[in-house]
Backbone atoms as SQL, in Angstrom:
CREATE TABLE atoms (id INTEGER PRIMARY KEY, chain TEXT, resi INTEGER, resn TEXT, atom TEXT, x REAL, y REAL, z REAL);
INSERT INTO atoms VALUES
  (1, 'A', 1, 'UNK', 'N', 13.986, 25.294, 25.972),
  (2, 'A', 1, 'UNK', 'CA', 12.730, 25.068, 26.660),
  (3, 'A', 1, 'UNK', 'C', 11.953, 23.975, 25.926),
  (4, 'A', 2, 'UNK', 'N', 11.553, 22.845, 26.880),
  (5, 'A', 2, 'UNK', 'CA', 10.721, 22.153, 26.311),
  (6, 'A', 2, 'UNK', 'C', 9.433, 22.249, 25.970),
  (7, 'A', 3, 'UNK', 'N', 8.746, 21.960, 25.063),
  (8, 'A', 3, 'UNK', 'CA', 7.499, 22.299, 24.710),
  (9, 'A', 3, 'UNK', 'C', 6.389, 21.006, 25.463),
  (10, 'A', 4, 'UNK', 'N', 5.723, 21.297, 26.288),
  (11, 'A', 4, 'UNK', 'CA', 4.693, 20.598, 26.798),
  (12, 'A', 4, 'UNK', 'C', 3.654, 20.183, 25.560),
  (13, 'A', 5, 'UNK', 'N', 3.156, 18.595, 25.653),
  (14, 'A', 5, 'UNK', 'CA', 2.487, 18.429, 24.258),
  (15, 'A', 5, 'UNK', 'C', 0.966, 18.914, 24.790),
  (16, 'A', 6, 'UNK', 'N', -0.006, 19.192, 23.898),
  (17, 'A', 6, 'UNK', 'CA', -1.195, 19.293, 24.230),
  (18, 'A', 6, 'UNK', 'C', -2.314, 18.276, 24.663),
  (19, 'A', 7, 'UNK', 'N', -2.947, 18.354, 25.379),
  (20, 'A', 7, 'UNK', 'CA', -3.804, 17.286, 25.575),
  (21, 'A', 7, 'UNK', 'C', -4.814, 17.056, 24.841),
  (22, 'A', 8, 'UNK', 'N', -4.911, 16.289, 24.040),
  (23, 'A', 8, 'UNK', 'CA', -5.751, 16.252, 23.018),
  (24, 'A', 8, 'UNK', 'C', -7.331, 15.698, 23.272),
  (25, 'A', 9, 'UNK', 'N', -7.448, 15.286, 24.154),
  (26, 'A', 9, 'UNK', 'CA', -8.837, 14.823, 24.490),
  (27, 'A', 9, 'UNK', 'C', -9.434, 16.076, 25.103),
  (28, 'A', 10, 'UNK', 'N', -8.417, 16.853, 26.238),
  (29, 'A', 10, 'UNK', 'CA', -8.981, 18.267, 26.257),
  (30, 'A', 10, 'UNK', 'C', -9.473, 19.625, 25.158),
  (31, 'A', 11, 'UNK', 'N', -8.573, 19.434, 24.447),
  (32, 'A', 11, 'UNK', 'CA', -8.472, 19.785, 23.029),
  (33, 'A', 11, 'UNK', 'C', -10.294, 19.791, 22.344),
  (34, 'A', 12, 'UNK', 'N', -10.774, 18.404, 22.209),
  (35, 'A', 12, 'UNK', 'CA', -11.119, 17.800, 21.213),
  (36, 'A', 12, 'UNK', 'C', -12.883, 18.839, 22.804),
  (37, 'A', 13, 'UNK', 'N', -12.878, 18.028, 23.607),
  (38, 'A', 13, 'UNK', 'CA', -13.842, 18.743, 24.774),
  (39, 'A', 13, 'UNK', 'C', -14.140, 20.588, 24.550),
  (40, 'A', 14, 'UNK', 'N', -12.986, 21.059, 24.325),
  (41, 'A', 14, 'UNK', 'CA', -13.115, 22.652, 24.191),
  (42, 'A', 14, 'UNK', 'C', -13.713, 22.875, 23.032),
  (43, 'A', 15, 'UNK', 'N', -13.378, 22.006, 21.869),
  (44, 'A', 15, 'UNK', 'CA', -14.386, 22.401, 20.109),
  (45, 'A', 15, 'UNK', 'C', -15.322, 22.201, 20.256),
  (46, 'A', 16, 'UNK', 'N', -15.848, 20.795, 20.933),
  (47, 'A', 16, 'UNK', 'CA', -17.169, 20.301, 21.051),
  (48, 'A', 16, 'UNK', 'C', -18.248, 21.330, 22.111),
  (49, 'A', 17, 'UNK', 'N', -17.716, 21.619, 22.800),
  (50, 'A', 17, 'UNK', 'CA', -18.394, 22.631, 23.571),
  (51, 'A', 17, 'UNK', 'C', -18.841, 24.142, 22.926),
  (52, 'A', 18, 'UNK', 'N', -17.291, 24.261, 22.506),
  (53, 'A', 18, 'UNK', 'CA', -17.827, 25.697, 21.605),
  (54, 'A', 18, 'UNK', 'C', -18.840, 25.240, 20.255),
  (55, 'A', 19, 'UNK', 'N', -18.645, 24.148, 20.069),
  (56, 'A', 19, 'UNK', 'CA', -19.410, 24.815, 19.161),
  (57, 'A', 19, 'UNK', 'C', -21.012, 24.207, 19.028),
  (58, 'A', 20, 'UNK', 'N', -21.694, 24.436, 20.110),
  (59, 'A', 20, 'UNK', 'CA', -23.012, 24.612, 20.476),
  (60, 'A', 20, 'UNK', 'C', -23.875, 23.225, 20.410),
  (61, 'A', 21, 'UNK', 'N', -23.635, 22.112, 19.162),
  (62, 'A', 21, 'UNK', 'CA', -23.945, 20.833, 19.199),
  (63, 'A', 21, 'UNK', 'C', -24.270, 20.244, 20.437),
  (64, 'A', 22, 'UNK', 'N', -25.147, 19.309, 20.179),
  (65, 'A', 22, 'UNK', 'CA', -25.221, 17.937, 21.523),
  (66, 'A', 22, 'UNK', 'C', -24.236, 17.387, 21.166),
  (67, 'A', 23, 'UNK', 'N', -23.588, 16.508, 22.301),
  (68, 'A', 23, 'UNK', 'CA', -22.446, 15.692, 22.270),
  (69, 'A', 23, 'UNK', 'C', -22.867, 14.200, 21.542),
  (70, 'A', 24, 'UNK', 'N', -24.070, 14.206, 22.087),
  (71, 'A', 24, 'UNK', 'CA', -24.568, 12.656, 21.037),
  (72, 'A', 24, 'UNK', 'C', -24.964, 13.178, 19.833),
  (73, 'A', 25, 'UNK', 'N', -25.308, 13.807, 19.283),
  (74, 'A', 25, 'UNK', 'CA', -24.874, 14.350, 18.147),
  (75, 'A', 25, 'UNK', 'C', -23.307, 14.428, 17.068),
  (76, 'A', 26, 'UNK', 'N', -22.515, 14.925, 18.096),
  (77, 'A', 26, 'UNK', 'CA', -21.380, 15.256, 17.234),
  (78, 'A', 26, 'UNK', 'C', -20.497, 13.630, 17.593),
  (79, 'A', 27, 'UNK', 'N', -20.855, 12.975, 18.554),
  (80, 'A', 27, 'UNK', 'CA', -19.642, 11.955, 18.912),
  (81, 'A', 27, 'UNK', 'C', -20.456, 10.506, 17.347),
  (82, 'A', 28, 'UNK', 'N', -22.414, 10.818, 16.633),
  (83, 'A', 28, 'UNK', 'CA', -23.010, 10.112, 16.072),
  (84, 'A', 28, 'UNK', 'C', -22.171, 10.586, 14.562),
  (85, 'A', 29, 'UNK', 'N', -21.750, 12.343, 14.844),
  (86, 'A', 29, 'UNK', 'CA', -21.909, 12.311, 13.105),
  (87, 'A', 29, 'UNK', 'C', -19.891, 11.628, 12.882),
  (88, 'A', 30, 'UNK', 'N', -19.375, 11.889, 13.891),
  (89, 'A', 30, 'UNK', 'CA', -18.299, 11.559, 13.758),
  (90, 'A', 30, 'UNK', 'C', -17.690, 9.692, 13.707),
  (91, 'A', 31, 'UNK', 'N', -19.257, 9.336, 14.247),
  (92, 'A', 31, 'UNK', 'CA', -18.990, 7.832, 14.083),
  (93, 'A', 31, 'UNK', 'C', -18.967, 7.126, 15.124),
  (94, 'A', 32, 'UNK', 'N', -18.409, 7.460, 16.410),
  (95, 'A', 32, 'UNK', 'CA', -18.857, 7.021, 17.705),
  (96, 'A', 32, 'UNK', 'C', -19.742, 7.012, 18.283),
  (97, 'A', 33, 'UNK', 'N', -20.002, 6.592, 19.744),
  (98, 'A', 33, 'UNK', 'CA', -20.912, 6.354, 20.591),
  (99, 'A', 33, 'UNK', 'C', -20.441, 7.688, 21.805),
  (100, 'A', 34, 'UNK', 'N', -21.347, 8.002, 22.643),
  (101, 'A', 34, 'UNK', 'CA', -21.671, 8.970, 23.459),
  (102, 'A', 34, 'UNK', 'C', -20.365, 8.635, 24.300),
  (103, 'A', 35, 'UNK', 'N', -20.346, 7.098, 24.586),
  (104, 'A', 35, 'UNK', 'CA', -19.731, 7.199, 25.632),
  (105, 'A', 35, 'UNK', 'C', -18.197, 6.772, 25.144),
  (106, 'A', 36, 'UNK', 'N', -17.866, 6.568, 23.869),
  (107, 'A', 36, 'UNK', 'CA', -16.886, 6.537, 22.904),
  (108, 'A', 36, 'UNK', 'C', -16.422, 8.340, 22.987),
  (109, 'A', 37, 'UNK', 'N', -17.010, 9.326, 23.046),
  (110, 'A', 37, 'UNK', 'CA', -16.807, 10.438, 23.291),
  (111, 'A', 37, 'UNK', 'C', -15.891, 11.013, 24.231),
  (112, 'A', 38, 'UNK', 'N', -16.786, 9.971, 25.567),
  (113, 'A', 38, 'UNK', 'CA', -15.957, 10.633, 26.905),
  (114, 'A', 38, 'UNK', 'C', -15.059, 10.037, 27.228),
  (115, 'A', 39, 'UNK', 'N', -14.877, 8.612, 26.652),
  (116, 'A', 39, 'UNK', 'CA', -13.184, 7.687, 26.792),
  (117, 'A', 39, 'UNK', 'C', -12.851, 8.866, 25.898),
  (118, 'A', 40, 'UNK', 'N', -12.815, 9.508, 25.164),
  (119, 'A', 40, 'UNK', 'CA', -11.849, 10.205, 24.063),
  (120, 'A', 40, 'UNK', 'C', -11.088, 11.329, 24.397),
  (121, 'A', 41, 'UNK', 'N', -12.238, 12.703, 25.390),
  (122, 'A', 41, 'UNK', 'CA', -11.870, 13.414, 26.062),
  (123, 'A', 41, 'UNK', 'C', -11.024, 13.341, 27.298),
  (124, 'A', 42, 'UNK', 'N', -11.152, 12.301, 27.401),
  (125, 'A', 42, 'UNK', 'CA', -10.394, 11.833, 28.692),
  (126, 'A', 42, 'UNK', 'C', -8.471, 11.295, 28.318),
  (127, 'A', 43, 'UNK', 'N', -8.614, 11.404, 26.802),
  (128, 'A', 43, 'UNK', 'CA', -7.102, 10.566, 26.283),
  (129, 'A', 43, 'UNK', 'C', -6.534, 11.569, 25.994),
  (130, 'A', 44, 'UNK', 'N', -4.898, 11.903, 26.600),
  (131, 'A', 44, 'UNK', 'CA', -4.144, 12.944, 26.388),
  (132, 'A', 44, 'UNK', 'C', -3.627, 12.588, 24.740),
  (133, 'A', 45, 'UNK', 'N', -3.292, 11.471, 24.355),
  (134, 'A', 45, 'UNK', 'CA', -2.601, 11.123, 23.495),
  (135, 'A', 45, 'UNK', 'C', -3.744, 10.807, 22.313),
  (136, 'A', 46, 'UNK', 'N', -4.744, 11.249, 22.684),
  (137, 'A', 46, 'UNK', 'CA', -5.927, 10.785, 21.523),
  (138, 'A', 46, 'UNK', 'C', -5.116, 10.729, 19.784),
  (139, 'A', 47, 'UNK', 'N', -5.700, 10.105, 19.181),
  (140, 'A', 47, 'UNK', 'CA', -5.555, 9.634, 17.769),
  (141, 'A', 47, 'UNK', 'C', -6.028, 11.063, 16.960),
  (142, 'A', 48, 'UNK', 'N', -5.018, 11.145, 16.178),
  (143, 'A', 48, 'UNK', 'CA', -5.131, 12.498, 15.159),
  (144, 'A', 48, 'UNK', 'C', -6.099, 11.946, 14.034),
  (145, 'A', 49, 'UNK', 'N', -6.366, 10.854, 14.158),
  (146, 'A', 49, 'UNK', 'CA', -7.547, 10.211, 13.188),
  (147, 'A', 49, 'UNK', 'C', -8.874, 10.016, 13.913),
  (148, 'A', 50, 'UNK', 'N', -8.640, 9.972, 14.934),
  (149, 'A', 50, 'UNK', 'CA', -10.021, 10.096, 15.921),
  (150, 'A', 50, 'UNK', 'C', -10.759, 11.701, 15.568),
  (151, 'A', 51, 'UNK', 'N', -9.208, 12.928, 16.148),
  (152, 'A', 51, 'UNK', 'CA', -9.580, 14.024, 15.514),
  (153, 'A', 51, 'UNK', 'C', -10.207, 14.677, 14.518),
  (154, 'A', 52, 'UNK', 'N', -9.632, 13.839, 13.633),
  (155, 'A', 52, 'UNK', 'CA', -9.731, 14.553, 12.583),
  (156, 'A', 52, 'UNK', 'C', -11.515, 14.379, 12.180),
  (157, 'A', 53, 'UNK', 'N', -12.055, 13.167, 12.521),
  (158, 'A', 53, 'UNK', 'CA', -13.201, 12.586, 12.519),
  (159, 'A', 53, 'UNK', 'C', -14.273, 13.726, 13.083),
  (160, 'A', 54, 'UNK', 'N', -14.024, 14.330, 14.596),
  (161, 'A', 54, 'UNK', 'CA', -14.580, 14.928, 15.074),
  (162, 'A', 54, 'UNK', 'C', -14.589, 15.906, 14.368),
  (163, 'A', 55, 'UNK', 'N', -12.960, 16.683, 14.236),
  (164, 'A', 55, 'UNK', 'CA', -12.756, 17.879, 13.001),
  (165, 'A', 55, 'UNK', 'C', -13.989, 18.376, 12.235),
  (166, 'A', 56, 'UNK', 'N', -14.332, 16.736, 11.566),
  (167, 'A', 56, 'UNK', 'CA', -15.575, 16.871, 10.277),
  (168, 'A', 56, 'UNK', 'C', -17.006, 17.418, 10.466),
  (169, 'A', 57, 'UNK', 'N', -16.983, 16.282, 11.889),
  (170, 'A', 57, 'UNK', 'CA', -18.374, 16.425, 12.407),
  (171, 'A', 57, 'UNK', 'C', -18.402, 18.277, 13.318),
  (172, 'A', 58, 'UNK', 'N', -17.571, 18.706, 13.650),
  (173, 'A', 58, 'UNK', 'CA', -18.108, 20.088, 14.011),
  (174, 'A', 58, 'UNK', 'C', -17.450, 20.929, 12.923),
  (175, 'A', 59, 'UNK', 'N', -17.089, 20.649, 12.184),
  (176, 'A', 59, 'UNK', 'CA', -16.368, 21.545, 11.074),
  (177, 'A', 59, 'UNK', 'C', -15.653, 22.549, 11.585),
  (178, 'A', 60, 'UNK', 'N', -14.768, 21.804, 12.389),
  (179, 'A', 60, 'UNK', 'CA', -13.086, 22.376, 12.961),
  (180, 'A', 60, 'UNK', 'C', -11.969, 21.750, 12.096),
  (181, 'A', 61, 'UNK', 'N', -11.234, 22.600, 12.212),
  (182, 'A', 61, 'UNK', 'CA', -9.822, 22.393, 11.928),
  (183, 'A', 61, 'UNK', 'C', -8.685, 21.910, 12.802),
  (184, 'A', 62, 'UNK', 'N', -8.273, 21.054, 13.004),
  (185, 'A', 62, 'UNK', 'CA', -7.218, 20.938, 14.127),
  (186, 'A', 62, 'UNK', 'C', -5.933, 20.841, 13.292),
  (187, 'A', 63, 'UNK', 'N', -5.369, 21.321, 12.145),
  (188, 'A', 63, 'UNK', 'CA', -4.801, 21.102, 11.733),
  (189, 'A', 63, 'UNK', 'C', -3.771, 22.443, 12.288),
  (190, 'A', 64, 'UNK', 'N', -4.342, 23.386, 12.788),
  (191, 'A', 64, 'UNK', 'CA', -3.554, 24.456, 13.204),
  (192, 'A', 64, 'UNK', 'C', -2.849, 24.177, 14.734),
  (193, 'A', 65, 'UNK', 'N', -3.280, 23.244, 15.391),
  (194, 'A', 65, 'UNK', 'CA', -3.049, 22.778, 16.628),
  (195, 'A', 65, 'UNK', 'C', -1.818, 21.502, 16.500),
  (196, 'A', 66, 'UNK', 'N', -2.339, 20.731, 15.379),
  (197, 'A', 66, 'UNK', 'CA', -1.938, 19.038, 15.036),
  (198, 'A', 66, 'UNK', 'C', -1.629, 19.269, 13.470),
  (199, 'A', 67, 'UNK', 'N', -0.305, 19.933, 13.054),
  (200, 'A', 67, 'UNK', 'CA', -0.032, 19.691, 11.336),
  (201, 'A', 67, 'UNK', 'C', 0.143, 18.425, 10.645),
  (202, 'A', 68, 'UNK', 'N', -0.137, 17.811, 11.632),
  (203, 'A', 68, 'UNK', 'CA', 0.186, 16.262, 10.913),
  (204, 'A', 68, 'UNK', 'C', -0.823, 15.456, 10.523),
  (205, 'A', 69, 'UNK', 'N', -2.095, 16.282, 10.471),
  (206, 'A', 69, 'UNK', 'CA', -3.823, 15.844, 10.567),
  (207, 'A', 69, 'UNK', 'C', -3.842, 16.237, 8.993),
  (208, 'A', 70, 'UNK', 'N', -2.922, 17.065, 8.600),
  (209, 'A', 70, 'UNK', 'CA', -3.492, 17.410, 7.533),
  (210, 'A', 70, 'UNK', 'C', -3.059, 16.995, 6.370),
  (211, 'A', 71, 'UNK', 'N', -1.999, 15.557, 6.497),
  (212, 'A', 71, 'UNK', 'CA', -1.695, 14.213, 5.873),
  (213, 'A', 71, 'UNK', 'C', -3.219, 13.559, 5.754),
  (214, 'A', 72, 'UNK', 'N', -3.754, 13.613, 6.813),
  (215, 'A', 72, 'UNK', 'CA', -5.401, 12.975, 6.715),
  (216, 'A', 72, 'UNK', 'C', -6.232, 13.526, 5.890),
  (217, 'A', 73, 'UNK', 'N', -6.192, 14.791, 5.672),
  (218, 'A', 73, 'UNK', 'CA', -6.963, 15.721, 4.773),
  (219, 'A', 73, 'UNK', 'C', -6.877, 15.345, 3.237),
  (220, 'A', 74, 'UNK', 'N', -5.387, 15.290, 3.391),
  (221, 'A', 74, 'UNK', 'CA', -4.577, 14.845, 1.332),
  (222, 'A', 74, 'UNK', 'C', -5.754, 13.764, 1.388),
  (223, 'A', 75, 'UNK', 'N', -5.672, 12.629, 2.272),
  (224, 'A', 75, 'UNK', 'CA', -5.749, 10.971, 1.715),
  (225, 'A', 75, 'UNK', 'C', -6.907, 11.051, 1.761),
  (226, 'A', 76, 'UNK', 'N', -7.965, 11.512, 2.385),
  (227, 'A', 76, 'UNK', 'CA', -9.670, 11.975, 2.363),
  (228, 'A', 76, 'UNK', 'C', -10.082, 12.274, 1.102),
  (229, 'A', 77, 'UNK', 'N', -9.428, 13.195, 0.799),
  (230, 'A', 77, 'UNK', 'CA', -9.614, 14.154, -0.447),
  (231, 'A', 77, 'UNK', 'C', -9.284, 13.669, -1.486),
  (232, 'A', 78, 'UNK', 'N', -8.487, 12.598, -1.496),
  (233, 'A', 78, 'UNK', 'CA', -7.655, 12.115, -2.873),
  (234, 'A', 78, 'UNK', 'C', -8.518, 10.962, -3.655),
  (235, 'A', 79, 'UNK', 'N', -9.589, 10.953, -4.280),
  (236, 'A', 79, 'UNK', 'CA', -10.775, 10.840, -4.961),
  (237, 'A', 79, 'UNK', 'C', -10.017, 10.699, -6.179),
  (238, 'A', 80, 'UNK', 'N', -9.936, 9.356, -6.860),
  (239, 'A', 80, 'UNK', 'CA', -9.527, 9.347, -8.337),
  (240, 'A', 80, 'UNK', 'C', -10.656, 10.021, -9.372),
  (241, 'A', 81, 'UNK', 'N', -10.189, 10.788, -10.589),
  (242, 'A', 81, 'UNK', 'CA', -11.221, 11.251, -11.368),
  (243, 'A', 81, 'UNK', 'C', -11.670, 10.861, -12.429),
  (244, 'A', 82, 'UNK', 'N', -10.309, 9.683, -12.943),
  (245, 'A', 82, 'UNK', 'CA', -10.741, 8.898, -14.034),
  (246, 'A', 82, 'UNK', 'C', -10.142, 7.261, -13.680),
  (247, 'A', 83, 'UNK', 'N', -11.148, 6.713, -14.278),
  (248, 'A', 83, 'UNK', 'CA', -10.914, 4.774, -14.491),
  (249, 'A', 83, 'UNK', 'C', -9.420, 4.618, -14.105),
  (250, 'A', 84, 'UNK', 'N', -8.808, 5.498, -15.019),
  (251, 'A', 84, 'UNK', 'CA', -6.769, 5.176, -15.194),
  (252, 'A', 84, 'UNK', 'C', -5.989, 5.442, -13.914),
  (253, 'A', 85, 'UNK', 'N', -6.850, 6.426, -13.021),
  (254, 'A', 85, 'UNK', 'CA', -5.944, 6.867, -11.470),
  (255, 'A', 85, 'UNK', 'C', -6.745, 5.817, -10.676),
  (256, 'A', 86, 'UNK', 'N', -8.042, 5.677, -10.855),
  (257, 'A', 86, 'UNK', 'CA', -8.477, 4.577, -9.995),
  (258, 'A', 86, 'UNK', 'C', -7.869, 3.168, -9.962),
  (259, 'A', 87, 'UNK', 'N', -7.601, 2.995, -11.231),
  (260, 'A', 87, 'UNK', 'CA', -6.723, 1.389, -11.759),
  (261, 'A', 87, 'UNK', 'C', -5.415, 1.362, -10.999),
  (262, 'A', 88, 'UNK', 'N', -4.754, 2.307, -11.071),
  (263, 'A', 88, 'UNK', 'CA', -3.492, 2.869, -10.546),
  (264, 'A', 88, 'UNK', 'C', -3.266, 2.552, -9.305),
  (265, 'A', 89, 'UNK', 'N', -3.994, 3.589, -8.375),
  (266, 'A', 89, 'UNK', 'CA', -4.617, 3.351, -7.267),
  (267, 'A', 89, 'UNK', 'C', -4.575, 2.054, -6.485),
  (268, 'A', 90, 'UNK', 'N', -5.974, 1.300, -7.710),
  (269, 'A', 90, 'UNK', 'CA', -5.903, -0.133, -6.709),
  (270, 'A', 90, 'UNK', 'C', -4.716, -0.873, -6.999),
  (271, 'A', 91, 'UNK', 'N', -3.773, -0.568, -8.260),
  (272, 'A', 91, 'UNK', 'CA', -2.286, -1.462, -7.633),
  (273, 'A', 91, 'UNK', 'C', -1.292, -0.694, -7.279),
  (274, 'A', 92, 'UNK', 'N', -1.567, 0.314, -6.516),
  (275, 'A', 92, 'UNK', 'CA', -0.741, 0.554, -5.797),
  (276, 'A', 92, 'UNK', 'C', -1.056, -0.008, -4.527),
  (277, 'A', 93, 'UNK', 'N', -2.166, 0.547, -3.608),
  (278, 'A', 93, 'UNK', 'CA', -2.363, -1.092, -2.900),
  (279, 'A', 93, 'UNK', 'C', -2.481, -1.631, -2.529),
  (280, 'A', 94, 'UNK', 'N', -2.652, -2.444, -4.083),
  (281, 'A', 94, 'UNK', 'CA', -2.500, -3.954, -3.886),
  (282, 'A', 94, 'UNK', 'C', -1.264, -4.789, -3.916),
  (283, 'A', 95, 'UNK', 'N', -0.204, -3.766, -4.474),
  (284, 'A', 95, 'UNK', 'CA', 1.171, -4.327, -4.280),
  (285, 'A', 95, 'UNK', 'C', 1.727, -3.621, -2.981),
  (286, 'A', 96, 'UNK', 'N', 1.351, -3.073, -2.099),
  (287, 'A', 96, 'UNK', 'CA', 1.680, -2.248, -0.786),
  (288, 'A', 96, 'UNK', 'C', 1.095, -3.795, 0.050),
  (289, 'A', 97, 'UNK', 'N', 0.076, -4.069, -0.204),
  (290, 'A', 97, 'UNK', 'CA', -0.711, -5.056, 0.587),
  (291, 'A', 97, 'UNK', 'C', 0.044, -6.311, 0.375),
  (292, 'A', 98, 'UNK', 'N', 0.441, -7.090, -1.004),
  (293, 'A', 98, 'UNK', 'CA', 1.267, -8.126, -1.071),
  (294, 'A', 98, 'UNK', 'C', 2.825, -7.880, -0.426),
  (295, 'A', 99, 'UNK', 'N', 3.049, -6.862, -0.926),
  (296, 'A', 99, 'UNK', 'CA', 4.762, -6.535, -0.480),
  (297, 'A', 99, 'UNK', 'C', 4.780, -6.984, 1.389),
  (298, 'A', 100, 'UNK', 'N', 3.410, -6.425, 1.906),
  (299, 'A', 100, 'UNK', 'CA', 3.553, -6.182, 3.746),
  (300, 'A', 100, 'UNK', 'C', 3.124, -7.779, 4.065),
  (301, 'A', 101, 'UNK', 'N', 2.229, -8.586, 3.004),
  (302, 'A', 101, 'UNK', 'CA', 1.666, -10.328, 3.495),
  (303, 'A', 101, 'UNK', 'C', 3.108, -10.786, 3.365),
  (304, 'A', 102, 'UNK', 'N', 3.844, -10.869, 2.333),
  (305, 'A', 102, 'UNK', 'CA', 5.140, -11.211, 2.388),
  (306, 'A', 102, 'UNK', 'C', 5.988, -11.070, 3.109),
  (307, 'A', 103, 'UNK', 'N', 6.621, -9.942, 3.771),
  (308, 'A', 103, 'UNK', 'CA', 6.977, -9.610, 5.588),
  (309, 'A', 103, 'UNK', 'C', 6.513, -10.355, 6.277),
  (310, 'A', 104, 'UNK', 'N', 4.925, -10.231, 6.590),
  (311, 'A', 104, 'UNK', 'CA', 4.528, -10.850, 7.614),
  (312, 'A', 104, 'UNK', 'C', 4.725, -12.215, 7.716),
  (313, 'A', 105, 'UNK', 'N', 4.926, -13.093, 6.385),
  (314, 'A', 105, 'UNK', 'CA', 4.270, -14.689, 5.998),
  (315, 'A', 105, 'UNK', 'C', 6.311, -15.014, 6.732),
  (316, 'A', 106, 'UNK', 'N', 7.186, -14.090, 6.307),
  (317, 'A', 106, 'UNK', 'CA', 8.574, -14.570, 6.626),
  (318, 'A', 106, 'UNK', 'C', 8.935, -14.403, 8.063),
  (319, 'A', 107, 'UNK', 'N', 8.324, -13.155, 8.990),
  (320, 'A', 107, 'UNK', 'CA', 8.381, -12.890, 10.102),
  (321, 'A', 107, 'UNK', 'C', 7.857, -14.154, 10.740),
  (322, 'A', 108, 'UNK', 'N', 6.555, -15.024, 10.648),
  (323, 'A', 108, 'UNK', 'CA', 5.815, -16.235, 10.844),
  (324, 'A', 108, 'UNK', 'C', 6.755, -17.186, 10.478),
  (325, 'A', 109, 'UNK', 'N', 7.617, -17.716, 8.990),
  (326, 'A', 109, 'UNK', 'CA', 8.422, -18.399, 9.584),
  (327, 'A', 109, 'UNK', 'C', 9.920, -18.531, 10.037),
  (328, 'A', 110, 'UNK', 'N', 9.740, -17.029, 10.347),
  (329, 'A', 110, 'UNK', 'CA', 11.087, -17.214, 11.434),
  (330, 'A', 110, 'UNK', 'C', 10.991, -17.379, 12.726),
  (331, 'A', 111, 'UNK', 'N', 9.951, -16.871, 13.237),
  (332, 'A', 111, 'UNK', 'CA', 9.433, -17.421, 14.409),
  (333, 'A', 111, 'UNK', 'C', 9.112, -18.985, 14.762),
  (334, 'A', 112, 'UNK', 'N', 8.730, -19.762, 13.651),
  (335, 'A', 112, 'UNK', 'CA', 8.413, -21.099, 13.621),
  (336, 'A', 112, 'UNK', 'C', 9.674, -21.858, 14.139),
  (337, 'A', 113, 'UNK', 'N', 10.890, -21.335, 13.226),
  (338, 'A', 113, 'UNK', 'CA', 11.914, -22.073, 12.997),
  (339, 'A', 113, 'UNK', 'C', 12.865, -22.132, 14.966);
């Protein structure tokens, strides 16, 4: 049996409702606009980072619905505590960031050629 995926903009409409907030409220603390809200509810395939956003702003969990939100949770949370993980950190990256300009700069001239 195939599993039907959930609709996630419906999804995201049922938290916001329950949980008593104005919608310009929760679509402000989450970072959008009102009407950024209702394009959202309306997207079956909505962004688990869109979610997770809302998640914050009504202090839901969708991680019980969407386990893959809660990859978003680690990288939120992952706050260096000293100078040496922060240093770390920024070259990691910053060599993630050179390694992907380098792809891109060869993808550009192979296309040229």
């Amino acid at each position: 049996m195939v599993k039907k995926a959930r609709h996630r903009g419906e999804l995201l409409k049922t938290i916001v409702d329950s949980s008593g907030m104005k919608i310009e409220s929760v679509a402000r603390k989450a970072g959008y606009s009102r009407t950024s809200y209702y394009n959202h509810i309306n997207d079956a395939d909505l962004s688990i980072h869109i979610l997770f956003k809302y998640g914050q702003a009504v202090n839901y969990d969708f991680s019980n619905e969407f386990p893959e939100i809660l990859e978003l949770a680690k990288i939120k949370n992952s706050t260096p505590t000293t100078l040496a993980q922060a240093i770390r950190e920024i070259d990691h990256w910053k060599e993630k960031y050179f390694s992907l300009l380098e792809k891109y700069n060869s993808i550009l001239e192979t296309k040229k050629s």
